[in-house]
C-alpha positions in Angstrom: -176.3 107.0 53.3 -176.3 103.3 54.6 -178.8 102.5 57.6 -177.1 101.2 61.3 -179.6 98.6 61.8 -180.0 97.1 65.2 -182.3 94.4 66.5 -184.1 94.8 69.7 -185.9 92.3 72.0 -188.1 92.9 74.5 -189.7 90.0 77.0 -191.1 89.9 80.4 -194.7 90.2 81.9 -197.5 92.4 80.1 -198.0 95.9 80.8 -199.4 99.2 80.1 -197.1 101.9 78.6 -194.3 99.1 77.4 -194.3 100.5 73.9 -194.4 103.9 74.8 -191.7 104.0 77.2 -189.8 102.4 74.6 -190.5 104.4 71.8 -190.2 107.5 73.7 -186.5 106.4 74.2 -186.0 105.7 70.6 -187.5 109.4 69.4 -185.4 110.8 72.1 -182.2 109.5 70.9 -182.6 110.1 66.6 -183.7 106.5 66.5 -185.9 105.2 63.1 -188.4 102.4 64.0 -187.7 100.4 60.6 -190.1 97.0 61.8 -192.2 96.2 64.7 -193.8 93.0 65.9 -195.2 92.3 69.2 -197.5 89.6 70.7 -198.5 88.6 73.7 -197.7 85.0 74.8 -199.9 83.7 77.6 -199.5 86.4 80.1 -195.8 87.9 78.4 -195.0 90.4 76.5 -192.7 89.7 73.4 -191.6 92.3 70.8 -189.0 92.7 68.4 -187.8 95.9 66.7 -185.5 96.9 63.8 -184.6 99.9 64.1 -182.0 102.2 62.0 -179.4 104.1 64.3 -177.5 106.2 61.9 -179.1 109.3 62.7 -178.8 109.3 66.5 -176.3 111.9 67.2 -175.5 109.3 70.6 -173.4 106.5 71.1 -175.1 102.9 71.2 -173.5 102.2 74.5 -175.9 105.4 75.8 -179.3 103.9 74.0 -178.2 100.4 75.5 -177.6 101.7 79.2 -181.2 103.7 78.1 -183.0 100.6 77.0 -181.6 98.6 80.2 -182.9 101.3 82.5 -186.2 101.2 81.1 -186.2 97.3 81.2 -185.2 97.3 85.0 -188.4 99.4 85.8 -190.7 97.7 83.7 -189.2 94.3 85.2 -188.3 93.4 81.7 -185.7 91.7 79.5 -184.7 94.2 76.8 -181.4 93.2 74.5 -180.0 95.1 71.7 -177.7 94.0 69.0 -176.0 95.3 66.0 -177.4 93.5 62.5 -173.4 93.1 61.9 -173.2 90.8 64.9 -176.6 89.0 64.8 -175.3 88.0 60.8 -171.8 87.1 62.1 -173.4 84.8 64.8 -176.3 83.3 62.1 -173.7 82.2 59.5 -173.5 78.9 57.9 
């Protein structure tokens, strides 16, 4: 079966329990972490994530309204986008 890939960004100040919240959201919903990089940048917090949606029984609008919750408490930027629309946008 083919993997729903989606890219996720996550920026803002650093803080305890930003990969766990995060994570916890992503095992909740059937979510595969495929990739993850995170590093801090003078005093933010950057990560990105690949992560492989086909076995999430849940619509991406739900794990987006999830993910912006979570970003809202943390004080944090978090944006998620389909690998199907980052590749449309990053053609030459």
């Amino acid at each position: 079966m083919e993997k729903e890939l989606l890219f996720i960004t996550v920026i803002g100040e650093d803080r305890k329990g930003i990969v766990a919240k995060i994570s916890d959201l992503l095992y909740r919903f059937d979510v595969n972490i495929e990739d993850i990089s995170q590093k801090i940048m003078g005093a933010y917090f950057v990560m990105t994530m690949l992560v492989d949606m086909k076995d999430s029984p849940r619509p991406l609008e739900e794990l987006r309204a999830g993910l912006e919750k979570i970003g809202t408490e943390l004080g944090m930027q978090i944006q998620i986008q389909h690998e199907n629309i980052f590749k449309m946008m990053h053609r030459i």
